[in-house]
C-alpha positions as CSV (number, residue, x, y, z in Angstrom):
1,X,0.0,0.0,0.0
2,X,1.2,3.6,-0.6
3,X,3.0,5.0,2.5
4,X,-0.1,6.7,4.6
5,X,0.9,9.9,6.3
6,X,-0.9,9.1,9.8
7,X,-0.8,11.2,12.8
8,X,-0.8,9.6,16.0
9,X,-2.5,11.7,19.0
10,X,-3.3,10.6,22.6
11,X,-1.5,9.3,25.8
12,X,2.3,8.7,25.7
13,X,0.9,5.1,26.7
14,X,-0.2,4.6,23.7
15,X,1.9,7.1,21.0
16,X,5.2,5.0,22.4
17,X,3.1,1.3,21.7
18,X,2.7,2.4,17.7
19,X,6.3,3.7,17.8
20,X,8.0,0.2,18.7
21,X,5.1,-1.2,16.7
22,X,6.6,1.3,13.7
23,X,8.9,-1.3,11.8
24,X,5.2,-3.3,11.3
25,X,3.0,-0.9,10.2
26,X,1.7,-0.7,6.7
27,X,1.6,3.3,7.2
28,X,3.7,6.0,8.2
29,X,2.7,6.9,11.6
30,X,3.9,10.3,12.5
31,X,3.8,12.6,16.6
32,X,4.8,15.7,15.0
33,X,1.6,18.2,15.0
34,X,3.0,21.0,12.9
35,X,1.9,19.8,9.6
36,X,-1.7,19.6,8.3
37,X,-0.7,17.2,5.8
38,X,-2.0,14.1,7.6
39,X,-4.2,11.5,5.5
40,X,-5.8,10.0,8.8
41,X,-5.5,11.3,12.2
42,X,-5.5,8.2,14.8
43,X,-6.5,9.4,18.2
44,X,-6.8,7.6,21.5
45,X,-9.8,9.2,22.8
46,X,-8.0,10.7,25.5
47,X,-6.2,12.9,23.0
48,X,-10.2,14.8,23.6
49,X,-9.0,15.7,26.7
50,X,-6.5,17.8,25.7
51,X,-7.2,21.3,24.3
52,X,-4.4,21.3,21.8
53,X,-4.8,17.5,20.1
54,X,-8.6,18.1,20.5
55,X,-8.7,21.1,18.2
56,X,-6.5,19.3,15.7
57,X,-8.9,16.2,15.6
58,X,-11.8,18.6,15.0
59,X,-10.4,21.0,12.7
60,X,-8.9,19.1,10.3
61,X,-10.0,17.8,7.2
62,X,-8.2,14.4,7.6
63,X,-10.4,11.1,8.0
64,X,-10.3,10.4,11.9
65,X,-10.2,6.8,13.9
66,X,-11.1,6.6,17.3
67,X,-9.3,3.9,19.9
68,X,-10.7,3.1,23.1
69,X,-12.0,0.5,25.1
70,X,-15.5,1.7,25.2
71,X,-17.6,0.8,21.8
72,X,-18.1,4.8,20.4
73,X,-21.0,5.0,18.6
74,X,-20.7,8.4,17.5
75,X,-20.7,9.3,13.7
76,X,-18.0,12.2,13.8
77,X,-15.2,9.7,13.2
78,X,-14.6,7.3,9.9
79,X,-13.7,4.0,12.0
80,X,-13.6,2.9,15.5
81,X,-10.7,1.0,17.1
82,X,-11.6,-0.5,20.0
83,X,-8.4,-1.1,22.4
84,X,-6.6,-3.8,23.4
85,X,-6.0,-4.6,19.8
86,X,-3.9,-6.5,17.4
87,X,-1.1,-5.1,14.7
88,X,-3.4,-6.9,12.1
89,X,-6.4,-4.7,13.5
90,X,-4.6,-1.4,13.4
91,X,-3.2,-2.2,9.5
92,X,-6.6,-3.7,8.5
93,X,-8.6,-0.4,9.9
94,X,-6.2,2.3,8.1
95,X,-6.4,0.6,5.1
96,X,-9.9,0.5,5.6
97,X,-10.1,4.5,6.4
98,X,-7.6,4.7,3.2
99,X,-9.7,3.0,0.9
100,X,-12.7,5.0,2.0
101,X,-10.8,8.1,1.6
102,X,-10.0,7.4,-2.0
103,X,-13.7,6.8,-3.3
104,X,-15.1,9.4,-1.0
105,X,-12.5,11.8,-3.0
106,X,-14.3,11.1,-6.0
107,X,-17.9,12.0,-4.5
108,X,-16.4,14.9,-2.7
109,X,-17.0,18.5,-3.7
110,X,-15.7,21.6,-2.3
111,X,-17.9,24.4,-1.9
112,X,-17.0,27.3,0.6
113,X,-15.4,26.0,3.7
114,X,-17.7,23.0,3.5
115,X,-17.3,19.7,2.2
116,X,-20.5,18.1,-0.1
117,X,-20.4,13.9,0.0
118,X,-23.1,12.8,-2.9
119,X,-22.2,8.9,-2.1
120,X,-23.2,10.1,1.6
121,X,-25.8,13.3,0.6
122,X,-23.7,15.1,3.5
123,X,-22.7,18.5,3.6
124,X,-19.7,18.5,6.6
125,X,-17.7,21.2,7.9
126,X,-15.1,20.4,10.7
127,X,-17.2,17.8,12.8
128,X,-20.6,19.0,12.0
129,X,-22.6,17.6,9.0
130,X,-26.0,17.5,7.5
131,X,-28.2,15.5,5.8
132,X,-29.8,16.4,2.3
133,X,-32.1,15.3,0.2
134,X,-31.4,14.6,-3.5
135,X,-33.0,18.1,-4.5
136,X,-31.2,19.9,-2.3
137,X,-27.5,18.5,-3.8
138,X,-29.2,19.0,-7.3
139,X,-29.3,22.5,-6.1
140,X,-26.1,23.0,-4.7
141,X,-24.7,21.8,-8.0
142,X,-26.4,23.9,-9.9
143,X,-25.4,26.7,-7.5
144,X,-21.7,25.5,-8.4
145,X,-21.9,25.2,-11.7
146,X,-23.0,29.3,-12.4
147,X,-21.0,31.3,-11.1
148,X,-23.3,34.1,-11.6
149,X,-27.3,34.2,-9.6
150,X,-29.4,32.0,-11.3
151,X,-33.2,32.9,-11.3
152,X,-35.8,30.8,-10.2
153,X,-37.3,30.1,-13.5
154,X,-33.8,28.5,-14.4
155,X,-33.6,26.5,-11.1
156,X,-37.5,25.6,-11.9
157,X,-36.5,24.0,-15.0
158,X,-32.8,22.9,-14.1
159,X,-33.6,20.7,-11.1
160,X,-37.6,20.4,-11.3
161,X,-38.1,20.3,-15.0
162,X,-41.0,23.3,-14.8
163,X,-41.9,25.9,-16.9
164,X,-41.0,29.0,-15.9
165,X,-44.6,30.0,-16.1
166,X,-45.7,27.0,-12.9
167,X,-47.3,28.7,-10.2
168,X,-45.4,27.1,-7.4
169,X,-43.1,28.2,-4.6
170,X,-41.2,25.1,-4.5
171,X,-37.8,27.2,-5.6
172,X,-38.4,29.1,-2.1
173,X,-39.7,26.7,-0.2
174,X,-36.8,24.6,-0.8
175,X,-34.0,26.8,-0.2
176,X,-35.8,28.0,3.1
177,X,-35.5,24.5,4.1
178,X,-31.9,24.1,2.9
179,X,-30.6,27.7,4.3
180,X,-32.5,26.7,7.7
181,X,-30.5,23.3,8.3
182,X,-27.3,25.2,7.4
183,X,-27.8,27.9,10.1
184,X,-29.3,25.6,12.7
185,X,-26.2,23.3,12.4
186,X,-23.6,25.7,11.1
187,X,-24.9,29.0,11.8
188,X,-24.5,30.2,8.6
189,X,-27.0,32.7,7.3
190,X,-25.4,33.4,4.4
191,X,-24.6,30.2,2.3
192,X,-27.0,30.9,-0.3
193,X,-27.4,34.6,-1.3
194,X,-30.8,36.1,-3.1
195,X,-30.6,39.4,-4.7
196,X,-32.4,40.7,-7.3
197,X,-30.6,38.9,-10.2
198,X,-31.3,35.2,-8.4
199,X,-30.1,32.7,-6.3
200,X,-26.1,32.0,-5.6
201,X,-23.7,30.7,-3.6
């Protein structure tokens, strides 16, 4: 497998086990924080307890795997290592994150500061993500795609197929919905922008 850059966070317990383990391991498991240029961030979950490794685990973009001897079942992490474990475990998991990683890339688009997963329909910034519905991607695409406002009788007939002379308010009722989610999880009020000219992002 291609050398992984993985950074290894948590108790000295634990970073000093993966360092003798080093010779072993089918990734490059790094302790040096400086860098943003991690691929995975593997974090014993006492790393949450400290203020410096716990905004590194929630500010950067890298996929995330939690070890600890309690089952997490919280979604803000890619995989779960649950601790004792084997070598075969740890390899077998960040390959696992890896391969992941590579075919979320393809189903992963940028837009502002967020991050937009089709395979997944989530939008995710930091550790915070949504859910949306297939209109509401169709939309954000369509957002991406113009860099000018579109009007609402183009987004009527881009993602609904409608003439721009339907009587409907499904264009606002939509993006009410979809700015709403955004500012109750992200609080964001200005994702999508309507002026006079349209809708944009």
């Amino acid at each position: 497998m291609h050398q992984l850059k993985v950074l290894i966070l948590g108790p000295i317990s634990f970073t000093s086990t993966l360092d003798e383990l080093k010779p072993f391991l089918k990734f490059n498991s790094v302790k040096e924080k400086k860098s943003i240029d991690y691929d995975i961030i593997l974090f014993h979950e006492e790393a949450l307890k400290d203020k410096e490794d716990h905004n590194i685990i929630n500010n950067s973009s890298s996929l995330k795997i939690c070890a600890s001897n309690i089952k997490n079942t919280s979604n803000t992490f890619e995989a779960f290592l649950e601790i004792p474990t084997s070598l075969k475990e740890i390899n077998s998991t960040v390959e696992h994150v890896a391969a992941k990683k590579v075919f979320s890339k393809n189903s992963s688009i940028e837009i502002k500061k967020y991050f937009l997963n089709k395979n997944e329909k989530k939008l995710s910034k930091n550790a915070n993500e949504i859910i949306l519905t297939e209109k509401e991607i169709q939309l954000l695409e369509l957002f991406l795609d113009n860099k000018k406002p579109i009007s609402k009788d183009k987004i009527l007939s881009s993602v609904w197929n409608y003439s721009s002379d339907a009587d409907t308010h499904t264009v606002e009722t939509h993006i009410y919905r979809l700015r709403k989610k955004i500012n109750e999880k992200f609080s964001d009020e200005n994702f999508i922008v309507n002026t006079k000219d349209g809708y944009s992002l």
